[in-house]
C-alpha positions in Angstrom: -17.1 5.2 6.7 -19.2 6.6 4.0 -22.3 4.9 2.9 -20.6 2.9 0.3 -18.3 1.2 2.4 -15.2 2.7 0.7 -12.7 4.7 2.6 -12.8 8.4 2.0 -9.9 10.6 2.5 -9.6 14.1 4.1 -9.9 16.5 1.3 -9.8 14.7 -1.4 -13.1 12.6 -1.3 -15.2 14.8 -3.7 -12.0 15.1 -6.1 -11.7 10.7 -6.4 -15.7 10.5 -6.7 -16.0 12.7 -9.4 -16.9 10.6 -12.1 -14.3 11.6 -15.6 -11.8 13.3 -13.1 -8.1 14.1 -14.2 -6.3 11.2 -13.7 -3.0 12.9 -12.6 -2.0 9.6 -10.6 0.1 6.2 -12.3 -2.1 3.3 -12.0 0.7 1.1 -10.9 3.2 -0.5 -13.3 2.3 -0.7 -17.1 0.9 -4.4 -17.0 1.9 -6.1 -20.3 -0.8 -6.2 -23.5 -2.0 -8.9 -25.0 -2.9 -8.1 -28.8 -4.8 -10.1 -30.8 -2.8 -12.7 -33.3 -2.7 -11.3 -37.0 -5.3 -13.5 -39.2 -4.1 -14.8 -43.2 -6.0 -12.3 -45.3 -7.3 -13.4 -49.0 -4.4 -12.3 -50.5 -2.1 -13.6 -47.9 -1.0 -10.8 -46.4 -1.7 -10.1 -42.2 -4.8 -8.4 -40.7 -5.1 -7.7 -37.0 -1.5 -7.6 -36.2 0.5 -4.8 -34.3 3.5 -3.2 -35.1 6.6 -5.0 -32.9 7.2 -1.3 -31.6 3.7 -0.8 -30.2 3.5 -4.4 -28.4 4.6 -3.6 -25.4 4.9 0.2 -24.2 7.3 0.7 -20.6 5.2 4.1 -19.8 1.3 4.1 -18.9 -1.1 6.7 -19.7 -2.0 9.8 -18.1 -5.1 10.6 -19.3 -7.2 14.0 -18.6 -10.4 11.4 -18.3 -11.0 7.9 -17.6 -12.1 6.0 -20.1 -15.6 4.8 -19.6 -14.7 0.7 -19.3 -12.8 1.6 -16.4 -15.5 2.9 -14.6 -17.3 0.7 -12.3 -21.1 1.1 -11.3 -20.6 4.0 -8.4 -17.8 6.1 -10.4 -14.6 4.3 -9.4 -12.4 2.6 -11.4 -9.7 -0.5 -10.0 -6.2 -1.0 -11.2 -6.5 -3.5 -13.8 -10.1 -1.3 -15.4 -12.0 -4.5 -14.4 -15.4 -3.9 -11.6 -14.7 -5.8 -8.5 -16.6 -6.5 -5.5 -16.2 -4.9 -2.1 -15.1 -7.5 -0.7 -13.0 -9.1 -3.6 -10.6 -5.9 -3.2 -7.2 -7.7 -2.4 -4.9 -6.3 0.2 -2.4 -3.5 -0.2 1.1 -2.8 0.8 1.6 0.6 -1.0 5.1 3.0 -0.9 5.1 6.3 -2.2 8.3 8.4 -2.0 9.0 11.8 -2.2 11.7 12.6 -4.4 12.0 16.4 -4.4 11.3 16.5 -0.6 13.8 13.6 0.5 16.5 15.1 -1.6 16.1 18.6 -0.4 15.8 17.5 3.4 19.2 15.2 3.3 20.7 18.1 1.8 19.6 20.4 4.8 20.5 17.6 7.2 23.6 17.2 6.4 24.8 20.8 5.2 26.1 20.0 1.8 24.5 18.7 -1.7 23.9 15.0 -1.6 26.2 12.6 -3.4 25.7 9.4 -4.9 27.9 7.8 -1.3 25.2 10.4 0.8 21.8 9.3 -1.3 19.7 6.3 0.1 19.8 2.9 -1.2 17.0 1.9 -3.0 17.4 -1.6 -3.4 17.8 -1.5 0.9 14.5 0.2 1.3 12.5 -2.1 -1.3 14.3 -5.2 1.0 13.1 -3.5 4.5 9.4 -2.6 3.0 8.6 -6.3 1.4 10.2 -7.8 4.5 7.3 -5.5 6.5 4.4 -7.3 4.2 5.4 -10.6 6.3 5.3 -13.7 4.4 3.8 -13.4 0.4 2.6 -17.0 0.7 0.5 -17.0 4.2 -3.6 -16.9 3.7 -4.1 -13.0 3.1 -0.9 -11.9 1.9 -0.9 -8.1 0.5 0.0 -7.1 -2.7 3.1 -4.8 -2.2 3.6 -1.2 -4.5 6.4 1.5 -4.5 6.0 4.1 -6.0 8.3 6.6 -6.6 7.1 10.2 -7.7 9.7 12.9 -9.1 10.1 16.0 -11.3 12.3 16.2 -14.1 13.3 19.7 -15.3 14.1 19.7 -18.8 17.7 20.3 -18.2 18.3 17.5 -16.0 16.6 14.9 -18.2 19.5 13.2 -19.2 21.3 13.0 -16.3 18.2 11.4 -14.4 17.8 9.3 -17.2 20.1 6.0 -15.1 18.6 7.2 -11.8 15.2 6.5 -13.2 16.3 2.9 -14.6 17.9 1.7 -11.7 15.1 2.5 -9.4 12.7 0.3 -12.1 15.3 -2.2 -11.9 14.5 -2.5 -7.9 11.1 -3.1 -8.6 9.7 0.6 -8.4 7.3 2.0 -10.4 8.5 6.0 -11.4 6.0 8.9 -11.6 8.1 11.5 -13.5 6.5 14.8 -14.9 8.4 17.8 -16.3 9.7 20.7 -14.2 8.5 23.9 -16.3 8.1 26.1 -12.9 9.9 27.1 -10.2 6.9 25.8 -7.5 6.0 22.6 -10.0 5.5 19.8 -6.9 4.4 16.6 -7.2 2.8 16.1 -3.7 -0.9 16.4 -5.6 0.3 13.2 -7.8 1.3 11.2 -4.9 -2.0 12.2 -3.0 -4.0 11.2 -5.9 -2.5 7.8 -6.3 -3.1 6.8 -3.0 -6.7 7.8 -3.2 -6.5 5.8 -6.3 -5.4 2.9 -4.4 -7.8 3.3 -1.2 -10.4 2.3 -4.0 -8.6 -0.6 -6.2 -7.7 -2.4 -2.9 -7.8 -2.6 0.3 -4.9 -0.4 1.9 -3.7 -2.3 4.7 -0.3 -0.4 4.9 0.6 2.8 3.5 4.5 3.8 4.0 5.0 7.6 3.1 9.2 9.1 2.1 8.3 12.9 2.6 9.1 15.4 5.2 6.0 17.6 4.0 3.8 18.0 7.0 1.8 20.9 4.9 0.1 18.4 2.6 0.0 14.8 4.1 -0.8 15.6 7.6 -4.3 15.5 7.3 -4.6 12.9 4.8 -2.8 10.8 6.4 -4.1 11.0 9.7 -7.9 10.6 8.2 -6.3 7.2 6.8 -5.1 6.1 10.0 -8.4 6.7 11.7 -9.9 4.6 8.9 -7.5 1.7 9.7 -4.7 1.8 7.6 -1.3 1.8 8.7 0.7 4.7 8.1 4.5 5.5 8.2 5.9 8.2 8.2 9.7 8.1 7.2 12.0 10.9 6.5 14.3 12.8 8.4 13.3 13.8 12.1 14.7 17.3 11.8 11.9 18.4 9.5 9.2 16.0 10.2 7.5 17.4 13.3 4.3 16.4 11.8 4.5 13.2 12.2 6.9 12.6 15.0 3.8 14.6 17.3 1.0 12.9 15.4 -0.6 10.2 17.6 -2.2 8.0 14.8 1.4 8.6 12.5 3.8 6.0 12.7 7.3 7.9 12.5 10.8 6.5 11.4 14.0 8.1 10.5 15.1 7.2 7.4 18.2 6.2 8.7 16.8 3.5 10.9 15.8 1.7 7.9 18.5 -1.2 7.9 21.0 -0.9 5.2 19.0 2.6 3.6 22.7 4.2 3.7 26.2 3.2 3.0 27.8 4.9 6.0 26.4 7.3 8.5 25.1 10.6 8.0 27.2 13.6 8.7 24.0 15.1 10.7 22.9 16.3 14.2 20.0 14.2 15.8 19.0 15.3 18.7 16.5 13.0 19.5 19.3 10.5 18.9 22.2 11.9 21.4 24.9 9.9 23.3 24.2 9.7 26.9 27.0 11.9 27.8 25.9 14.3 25.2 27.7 15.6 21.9 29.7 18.8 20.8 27.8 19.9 17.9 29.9 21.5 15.4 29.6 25.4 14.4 28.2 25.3 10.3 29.9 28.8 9.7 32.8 30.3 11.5 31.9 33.5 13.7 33.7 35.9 12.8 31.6 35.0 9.1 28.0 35.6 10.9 29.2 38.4 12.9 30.4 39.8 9.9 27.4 39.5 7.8 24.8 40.6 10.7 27.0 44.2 10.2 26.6 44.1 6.8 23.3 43.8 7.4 22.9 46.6 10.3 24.9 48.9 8.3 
């Protein structure tokens, strides 16, 4: 624990103390402003008002520096801009989730591009993660936060226009940037909002949808040793990471009650009947053989 009493994370300490930083995290859902009331002028007319338009905004910023009333005395700002004490933080329930990694993986799990009867259900997930905070009106209660963190290429933004209402609609707050590149991720964002959060509150449990060992192993394991709670769910064919982590707390995404309308089509192998399973061919053989002497020849 660093000197300050504030958690630190595993690579990304000197990045969240560096005062004026990029803020390429969401702050949480835009909170409602509260604009002064228009006062009579002389002549009658309305000073101090705001346009009905600009009242209330459904995005929030993402600013390339923080502005200074955010800033607290050693560098760090909270959720809400306002200083709090260490020990005033309140307690935290956060979910982040993965969007290009969970969709990728369930279409490698199950051999064939997801569908709208194959996706997970949002409103399930949101149900299984609140019921985890225990009871909201017990002495301590966390706050609880998902977060949901995707790309948008330009050619899809229509399309993902509904997907990204209906997950708002269950309570989630969308991170969407645009997809101009080929290798555009949004793991970075995700990492920096939780070290955002690890500051404006206590993090008492953090619940991570993403297969990507590459990036949140050690992050999430230096949060763990600090005393958070971390989860780990995706799917356990690509998350070795976590399934052999000892301070990682790993569940399939399709143990989460209710996360999908009927059963994958998928091979689990940590999941087997006790007589076993045939486990289907994905391509016929005389199809591989064929294309390894193409390949020879």
């Amino acid at each position: 624990m660093p000197p300050s009493g504030r958690p630190e994370m595993a690579g990304m300490g000197e990045r969240v103390r560096r005062r004026g930083r990029r803020a390429t995290a969401p702050a949480g859902p835009p909170r409602p402003v509260v604009h002064p009331a228009p006062t009579p002028a002389p002549d009658g007319s309305l000073e101090g008002g705001v346009p009905p338009d600009d009242a209330a905004r459904h995005t929030g910023p993402v600013t390339d520096t923080l502005e200074p009333a955010t800033f607290v005395p050693d560098g760090y700002a909270d959720a809400s801009g306002d200083a709090q004490s260490e020990s005033g933080r309140p307690a935290l329930d956060l979910l982040v989730w993965d969007a290009p990694n969970i969709d990728m993986t369930l279409a490698n799990v199950i051999g064939a591009r997801p569908t709208a009867a194959s996706r997970p259900r949002f409103d399930a997930i949101a149900a299984w993660f609140v019921d985890g905070a225990g009871d909201p009106t017990a002495d301590g209660a966390p706050e609880v936060e998902a977060c949901v963190f995707a790309n948008v290429p330009p050619q899809h933004a229509t399309s993902l226009q509904r997907w990204v209402e209906a997950l708002r609609s269950f309570g989630y707050a969308v991170f969407a940037r645009p997809k101009t590149q080929p290798d555009d991720d949004i793991d970075q964002s995700m990492l920096d909002h939780i070290s955002v959060r690890t500051h404006s509150h206590v993090l008492r449990r953090l619940v991570v949808f993403s297969g990507d060992g590459r990036n949140f192993a050690e992050p999430l394991e230096d949060l763990a040793r600090q005393g958070t709670e971390v989860v780990v769910v995706a799917f356990s064919e690509v998350a070795g990471y976590a399934i052999s982590s000892e301070l990682i707390h790993f569940i399939d995404i399709e143990d989460v009650p209710g996360a999908f309308a009927a059963p994958l089509d998928r091979v689990r192998l940590d999941a087997l009947p006790p007589d076993g399973a045939w486990l289907r061919p994905t391509k016929s053989l005389r199809d591989a053989a064929g294309a390894f002497s193409a390949r020879r020849a």
